[in-house]
Structures are given as structure tokens and as C-alpha cells.
C-alpha positions as CSV (number, residue, x, y, z in Angstrom):
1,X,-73.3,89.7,-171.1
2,X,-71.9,89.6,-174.8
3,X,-71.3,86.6,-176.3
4,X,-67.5,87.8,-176.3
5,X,-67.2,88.3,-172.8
6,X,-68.4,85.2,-172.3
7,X,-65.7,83.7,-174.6
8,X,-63.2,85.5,-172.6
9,X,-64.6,84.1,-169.5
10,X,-64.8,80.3,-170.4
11,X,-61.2,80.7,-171.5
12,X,-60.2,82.2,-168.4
13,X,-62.4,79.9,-166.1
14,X,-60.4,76.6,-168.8
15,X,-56.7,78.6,-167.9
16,X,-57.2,78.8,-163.9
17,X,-58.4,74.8,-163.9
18,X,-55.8,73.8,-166.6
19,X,-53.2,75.7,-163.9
20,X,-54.8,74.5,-160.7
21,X,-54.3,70.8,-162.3
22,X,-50.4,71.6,-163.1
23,X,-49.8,72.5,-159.6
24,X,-51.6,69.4,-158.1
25,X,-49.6,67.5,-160.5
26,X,-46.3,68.7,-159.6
27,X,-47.4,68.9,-155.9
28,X,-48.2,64.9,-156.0
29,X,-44.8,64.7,-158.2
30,X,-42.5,66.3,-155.5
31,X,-40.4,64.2,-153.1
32,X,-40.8,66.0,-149.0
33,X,-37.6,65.2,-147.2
34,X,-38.5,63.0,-144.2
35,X,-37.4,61.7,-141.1
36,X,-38.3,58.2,-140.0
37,X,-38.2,55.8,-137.1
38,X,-38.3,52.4,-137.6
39,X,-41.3,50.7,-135.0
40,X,-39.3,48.5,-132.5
41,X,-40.4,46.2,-129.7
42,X,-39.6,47.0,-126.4
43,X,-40.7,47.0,-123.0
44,X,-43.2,49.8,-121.3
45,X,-44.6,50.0,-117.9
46,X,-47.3,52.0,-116.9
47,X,-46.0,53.7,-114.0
48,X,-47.3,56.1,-110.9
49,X,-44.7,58.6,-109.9
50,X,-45.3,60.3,-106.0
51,X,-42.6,61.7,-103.6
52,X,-42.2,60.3,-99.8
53,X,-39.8,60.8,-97.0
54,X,-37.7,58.0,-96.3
55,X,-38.4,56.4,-93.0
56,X,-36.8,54.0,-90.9
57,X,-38.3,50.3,-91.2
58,X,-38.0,50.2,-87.7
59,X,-37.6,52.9,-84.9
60,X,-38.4,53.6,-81.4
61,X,-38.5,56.5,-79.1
62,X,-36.4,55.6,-76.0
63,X,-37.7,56.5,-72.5
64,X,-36.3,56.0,-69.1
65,X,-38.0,53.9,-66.4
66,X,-37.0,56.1,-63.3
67,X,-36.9,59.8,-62.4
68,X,-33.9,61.8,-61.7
69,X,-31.2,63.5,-63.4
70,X,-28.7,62.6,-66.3
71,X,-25.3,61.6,-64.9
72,X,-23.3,60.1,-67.8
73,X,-24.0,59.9,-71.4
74,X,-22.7,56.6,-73.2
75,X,-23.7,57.5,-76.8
76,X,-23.8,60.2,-79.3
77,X,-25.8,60.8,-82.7
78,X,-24.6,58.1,-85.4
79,X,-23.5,55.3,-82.6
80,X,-24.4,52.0,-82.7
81,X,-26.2,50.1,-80.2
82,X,-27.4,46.9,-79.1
83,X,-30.8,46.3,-77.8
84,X,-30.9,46.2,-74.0
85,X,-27.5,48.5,-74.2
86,X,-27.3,51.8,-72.7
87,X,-27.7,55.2,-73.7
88,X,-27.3,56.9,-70.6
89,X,-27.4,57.1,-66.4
90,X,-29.7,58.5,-64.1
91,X,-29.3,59.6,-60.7
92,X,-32.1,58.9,-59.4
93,X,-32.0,61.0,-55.9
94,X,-34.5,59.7,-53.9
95,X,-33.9,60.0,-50.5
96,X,-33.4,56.7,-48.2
97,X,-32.1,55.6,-51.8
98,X,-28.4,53.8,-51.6
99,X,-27.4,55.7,-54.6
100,X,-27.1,53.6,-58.1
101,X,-27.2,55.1,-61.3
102,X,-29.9,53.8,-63.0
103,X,-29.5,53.0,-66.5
104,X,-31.7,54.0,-69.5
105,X,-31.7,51.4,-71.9
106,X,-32.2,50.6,-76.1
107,X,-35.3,48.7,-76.8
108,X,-33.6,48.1,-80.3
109,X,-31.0,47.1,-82.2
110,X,-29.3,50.0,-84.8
111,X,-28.2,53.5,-84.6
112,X,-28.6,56.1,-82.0
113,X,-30.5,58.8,-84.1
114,X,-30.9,62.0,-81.5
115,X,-30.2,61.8,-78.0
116,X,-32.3,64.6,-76.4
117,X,-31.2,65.3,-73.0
118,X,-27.9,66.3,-71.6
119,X,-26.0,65.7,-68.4
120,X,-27.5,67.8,-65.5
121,X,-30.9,67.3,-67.0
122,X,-34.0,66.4,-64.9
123,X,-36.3,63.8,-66.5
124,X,-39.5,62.1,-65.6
125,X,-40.7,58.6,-67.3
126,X,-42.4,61.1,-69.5
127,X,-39.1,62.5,-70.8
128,X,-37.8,61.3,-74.2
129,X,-34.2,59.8,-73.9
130,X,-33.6,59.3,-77.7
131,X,-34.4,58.2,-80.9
132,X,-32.8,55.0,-81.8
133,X,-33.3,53.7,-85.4
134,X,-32.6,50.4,-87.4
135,X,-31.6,51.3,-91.1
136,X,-30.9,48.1,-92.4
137,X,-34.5,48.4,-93.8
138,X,-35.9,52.0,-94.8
139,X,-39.6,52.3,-95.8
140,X,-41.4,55.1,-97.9
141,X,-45.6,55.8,-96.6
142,X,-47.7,56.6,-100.0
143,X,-51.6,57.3,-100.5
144,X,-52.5,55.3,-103.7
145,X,-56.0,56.9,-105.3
146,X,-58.7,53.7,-105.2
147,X,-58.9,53.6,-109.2
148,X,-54.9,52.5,-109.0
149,X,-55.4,50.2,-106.1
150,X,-56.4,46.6,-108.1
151,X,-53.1,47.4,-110.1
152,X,-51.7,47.7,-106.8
153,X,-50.1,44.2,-105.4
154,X,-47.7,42.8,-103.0
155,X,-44.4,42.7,-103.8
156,X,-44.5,44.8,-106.9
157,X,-41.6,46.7,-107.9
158,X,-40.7,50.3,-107.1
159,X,-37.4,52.6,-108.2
160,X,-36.7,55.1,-106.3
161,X,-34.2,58.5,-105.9
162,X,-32.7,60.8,-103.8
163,X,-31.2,63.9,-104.5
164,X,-27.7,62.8,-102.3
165,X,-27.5,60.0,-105.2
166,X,-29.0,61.4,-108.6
167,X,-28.1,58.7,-110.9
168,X,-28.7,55.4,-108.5
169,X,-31.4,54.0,-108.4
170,X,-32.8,52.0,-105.7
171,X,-35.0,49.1,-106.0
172,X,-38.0,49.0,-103.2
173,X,-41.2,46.3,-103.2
174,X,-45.1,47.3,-101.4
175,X,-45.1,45.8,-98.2
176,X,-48.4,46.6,-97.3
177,X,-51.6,47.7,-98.7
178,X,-54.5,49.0,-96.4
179,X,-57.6,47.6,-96.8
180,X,-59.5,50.7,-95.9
181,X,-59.5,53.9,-98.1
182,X,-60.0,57.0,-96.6
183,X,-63.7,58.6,-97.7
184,X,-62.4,62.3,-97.5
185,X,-59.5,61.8,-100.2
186,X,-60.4,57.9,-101.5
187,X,-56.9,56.9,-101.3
188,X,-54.9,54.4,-99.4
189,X,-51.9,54.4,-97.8
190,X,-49.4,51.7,-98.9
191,X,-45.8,51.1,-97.7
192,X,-42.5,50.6,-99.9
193,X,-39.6,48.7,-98.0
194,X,-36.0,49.2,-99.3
195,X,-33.1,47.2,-98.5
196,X,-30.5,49.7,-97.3
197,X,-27.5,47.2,-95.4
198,X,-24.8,50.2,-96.7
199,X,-26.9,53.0,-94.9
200,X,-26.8,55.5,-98.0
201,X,-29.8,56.5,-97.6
202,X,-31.0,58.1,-94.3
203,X,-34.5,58.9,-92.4
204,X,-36.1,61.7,-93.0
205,X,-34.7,62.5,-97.0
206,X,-37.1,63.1,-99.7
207,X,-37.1,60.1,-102.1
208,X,-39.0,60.3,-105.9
209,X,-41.3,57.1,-106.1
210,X,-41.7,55.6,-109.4
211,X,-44.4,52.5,-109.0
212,X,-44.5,50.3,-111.8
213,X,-48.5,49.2,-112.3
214,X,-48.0,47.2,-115.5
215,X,-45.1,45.8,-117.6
216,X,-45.7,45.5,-121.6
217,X,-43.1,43.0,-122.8
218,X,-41.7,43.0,-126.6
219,X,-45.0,45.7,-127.8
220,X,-44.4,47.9,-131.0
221,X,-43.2,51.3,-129.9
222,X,-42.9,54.6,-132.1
223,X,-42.3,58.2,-130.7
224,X,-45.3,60.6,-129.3
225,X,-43.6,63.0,-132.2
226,X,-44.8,60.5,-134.9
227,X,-48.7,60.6,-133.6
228,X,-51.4,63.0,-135.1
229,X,-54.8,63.5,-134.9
230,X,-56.9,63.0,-131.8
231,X,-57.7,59.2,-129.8
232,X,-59.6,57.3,-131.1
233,X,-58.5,58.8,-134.2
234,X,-54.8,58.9,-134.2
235,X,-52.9,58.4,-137.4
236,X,-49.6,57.9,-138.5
237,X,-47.5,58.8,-141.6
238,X,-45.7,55.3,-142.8
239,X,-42.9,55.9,-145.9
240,X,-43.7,52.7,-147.8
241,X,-40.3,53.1,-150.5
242,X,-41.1,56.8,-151.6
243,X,-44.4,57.2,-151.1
244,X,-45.9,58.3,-147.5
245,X,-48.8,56.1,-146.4
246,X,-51.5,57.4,-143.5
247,X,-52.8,54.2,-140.9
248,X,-54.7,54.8,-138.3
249,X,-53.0,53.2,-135.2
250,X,-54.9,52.2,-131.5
251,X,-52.5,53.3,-129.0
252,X,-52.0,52.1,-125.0
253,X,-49.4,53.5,-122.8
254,X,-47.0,56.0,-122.9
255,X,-43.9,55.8,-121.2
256,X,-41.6,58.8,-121.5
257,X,-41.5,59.7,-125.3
258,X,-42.5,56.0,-126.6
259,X,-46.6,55.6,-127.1
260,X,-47.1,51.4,-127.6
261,X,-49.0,50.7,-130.6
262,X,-51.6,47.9,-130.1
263,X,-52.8,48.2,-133.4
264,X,-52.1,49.1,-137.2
265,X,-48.4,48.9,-137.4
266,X,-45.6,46.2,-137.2
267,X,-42.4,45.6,-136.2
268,X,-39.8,47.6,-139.1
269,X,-42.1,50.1,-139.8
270,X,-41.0,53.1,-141.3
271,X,-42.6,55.9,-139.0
272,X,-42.4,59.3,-140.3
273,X,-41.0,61.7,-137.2
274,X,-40.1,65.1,-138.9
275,X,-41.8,66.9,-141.7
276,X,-45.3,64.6,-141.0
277,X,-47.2,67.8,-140.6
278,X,-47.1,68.6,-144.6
279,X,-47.7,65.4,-146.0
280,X,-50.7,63.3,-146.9
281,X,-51.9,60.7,-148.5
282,X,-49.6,58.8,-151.1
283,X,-47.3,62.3,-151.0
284,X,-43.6,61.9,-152.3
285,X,-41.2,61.5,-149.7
286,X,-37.3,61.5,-149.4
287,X,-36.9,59.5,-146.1
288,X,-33.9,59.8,-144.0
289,X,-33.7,57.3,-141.2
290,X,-33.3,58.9,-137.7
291,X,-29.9,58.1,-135.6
């Protein structure tokens, strides 16, 4: 190569780093419009969600203690009843028999669910009369996989809904754990009892369980938008005045669209939330705090 060309070269070679340097200048020089969230305390659970069908606390088939054939019927579907009260009659027709209808009576105090038999029916001691239910109590049966179960206690707190009533929800506690879990699936069945003295909610409709396993009181929350990177190395973008900041943050648990932060932010930090993808660190930012 000529001693020219090589002139040429070095002065091209100076132009491109002298340029380069200009746009890095005026890269670290412009302000990125920002959105940010201030980091606020609040309260998390970490929560199990399942689905159930809502059960009677108590129920009981009803049968009768004679043979023969249904005479009278003395409730319907949706009555009330009173235990030793009763549902129906039999005619018993045994011959030699001074005839007596024999009654078929409620083991239970509540509601007449189904009767099953009508008049002019034959039924044995086999046959079943009714279903008669007590909804004053409901209960909900769940299977809790072991690795949940030491989170699992009596007492604890459950919400749960029903598509009849989409914006109630219902407060329920465990009532029982099992002791055994099953080998083939390793779970255990638990049971959640519900108060239920108005009787909105009946037997047999699907209810959405929401099991509350832990309760994080007054923790530093920010958005799941806010969090890049990958655990155990998620980072954050913090706007400290006009200049964006990264800090790695240790996160625990999520709840909806709010991660806890157990470690590297405090209460009033500003979080960025939109435009975090472009910046690094010590970039120019324009925050705008989020509404």
C-alpha cells in the first residue's frame, strides 16, 4: 500500500471513531420518555386456585322402614322439614295387616332436595324415598398436592365464586385435612365449610376456590411489567431525578400483576414501567408518573 492510501485510511479510520463518539455522546445526552410506578407496600398472599362442586354440610338419603306402596306424599322439592317429620305414606298391604299407613320419615333437619317416588309406586327398604339436605352449612371436597400440604392448616381462609353471584365473594375456612395422601396422585383431600344461613348458594353448583397459603403484610410491591432479565438475575430500571438507574432486585410472590420485592428497592421508588426495554445504565429519562 502507498504511503497515500494509507493517509487516506488513518483519516478515514480518525472520521468513523470521531462520528461513532458524537453519536454516543448525543445518545447518553438524550432524555427517553418514561413511565414510572412508585414501589408501594401492600399486602400479597400466595394463593392455590382449584374448582369444586358445592356440597351440602350435611345430607342424607331417606329410606322407608316397610314395604308397600306410596299412598300420600307430604312434601315437594324445596320444603322444609323437621327431623322425625314425614315425607310420605306407605300402604303397606300385608295381608292379616289392620291397614295403617306407615309413615316414611326425615332423619334430618333442612330442605327436601328430591323426592324420588310417586304415589302408586311399590318400594322395598331398598328403595330411595328422598334426598333431604341441610344448607345452613355447604362444604367444597379439594385434593391439595403434598408439596402445598404443610402450608395447609385448619381454619385457614378461602374465597370462593359462583357463576349465579359473579361479584360476591364468599368467605369459607379448611375443616379438615386428611392425614393420608393418596400414592397414585400424592395429593390429599381437604374440606372447605361455608356458612350459607341465606341459602344463595345451592348443592351441586360449581364454585372457583381461591386458598390463601401465605399472607405478606406491608412488602414492597412493583408491577411484573417493570421486571427484566431472568431470576436470580432480575433487574429493574429506577429514574433517580433524570437519569435511569439498573438494581438488581430478589423477588418472592406474585399475586395478580404485583411481584413483592424482598430485596433492592424501597418504599417511593421510582420504577420504570414503559419504555424500560431501551434504556440502560445512567441513560436520560423524561419520567412521567403512571395514574
Amino acid at each position: 500500500m502507498s504511503f497515500s492510501k494509507l493517509i487516506i485510511l488513518l483519516i478515514l479510520v480518525v472520521s468513523i471513531v470521531g462520528c461513532q463518539s458524537k453519536l454516543d455522546k448525543a445518545r447518553l445526552e438524550e432524555s427517553i420518555p418514561v413511565k414510572v410506578d412508585k414501589v408501594q407496600l401492600q399486602e400479597l398472599y400466595e394463593t392455590l386456585d382449584y374448582t369444586g362442586d358445592i356440597k351440602a354440610k350435611d345430607e342424607a338419603i331417606i329410606y322407608p322402614k316397610v314395604s308397600g306402596k306410596i299412598i300420600e306424599k307430604v312434601k315437594q322439592d324445596g320444603n322444609s322439614i323437621n327431623k322425625g317429620e314425614a315425607i310420605c305414606f306407605i300402604d303397606r298391604d300385608e295381608v292379616g295387616l289392620k291397614f295403617e299407613k306407615a309413615p316414611v320419615e326425615s332423619t334430618l333437619t333442612g330442605i327436601v332436595g328430591r323426592v324420588y317416588v310417586d304415589i302408586g309406586e311399590n318400594v322395598t327398604a331398598q328403595t330411595s324415598i328422598a334426598l333431604v339436605v341441610s344448607m345452613d352449612k355447604v362444604k367444597i371436597d379439594l385434593d391439595i398436592p403434598e408439596r402445598y400440604l404443610p402450608k395447609v392448616n385448619i381454619d385457614q381462609e378461602a374465597i370462593i365464586t359462583v357463576d349465579a353471584y359473579p361479584s360476591v365473594e364468599f368467605k369459607g375456612v379448611v375443616t379438615k385435612i386428611s392425614p393420608v395422601v393418596d400414592l397414585s396422585t400424592r395429593t390429599a383431600p381437604i374440606e372447605i365449610t361455608l356458612d350459607n344461613f341465606d341459602h344463595q348458594l345451592k348443592s351441586g353448583m360449581f364454585a372457583k376456590v381461591r386458598l390463601a397459603l401465605e399472607v405478606r403484610r406491608s412488602v414492597p410491591v412493583i408491577l411484573k411489567e417493570a421486571v427484566l432479565g431472568r431470576s436470580p438475575d432480575n433487574y429493574v430500571f429506577v429514574a433517580e431525578g433524570k437519569k435511569a438507574v439498573a438494581k438488581k432486585v430478589k423477588l418472592g410472590i406474585r399475586q395478580g400483576s404485583y411481584y413483592e420485592v424482598q430485596e433492592g428497592l424501597k418504599e417511593g421508588d421510582s420504577v420504570v414501567i414503559v419504555g424500560q426495554q431501551i434504556l440502560f445504565d445512567g441513560a436520560r429519562v423524561e419520567p412521567e408518573v403512571e395514574e
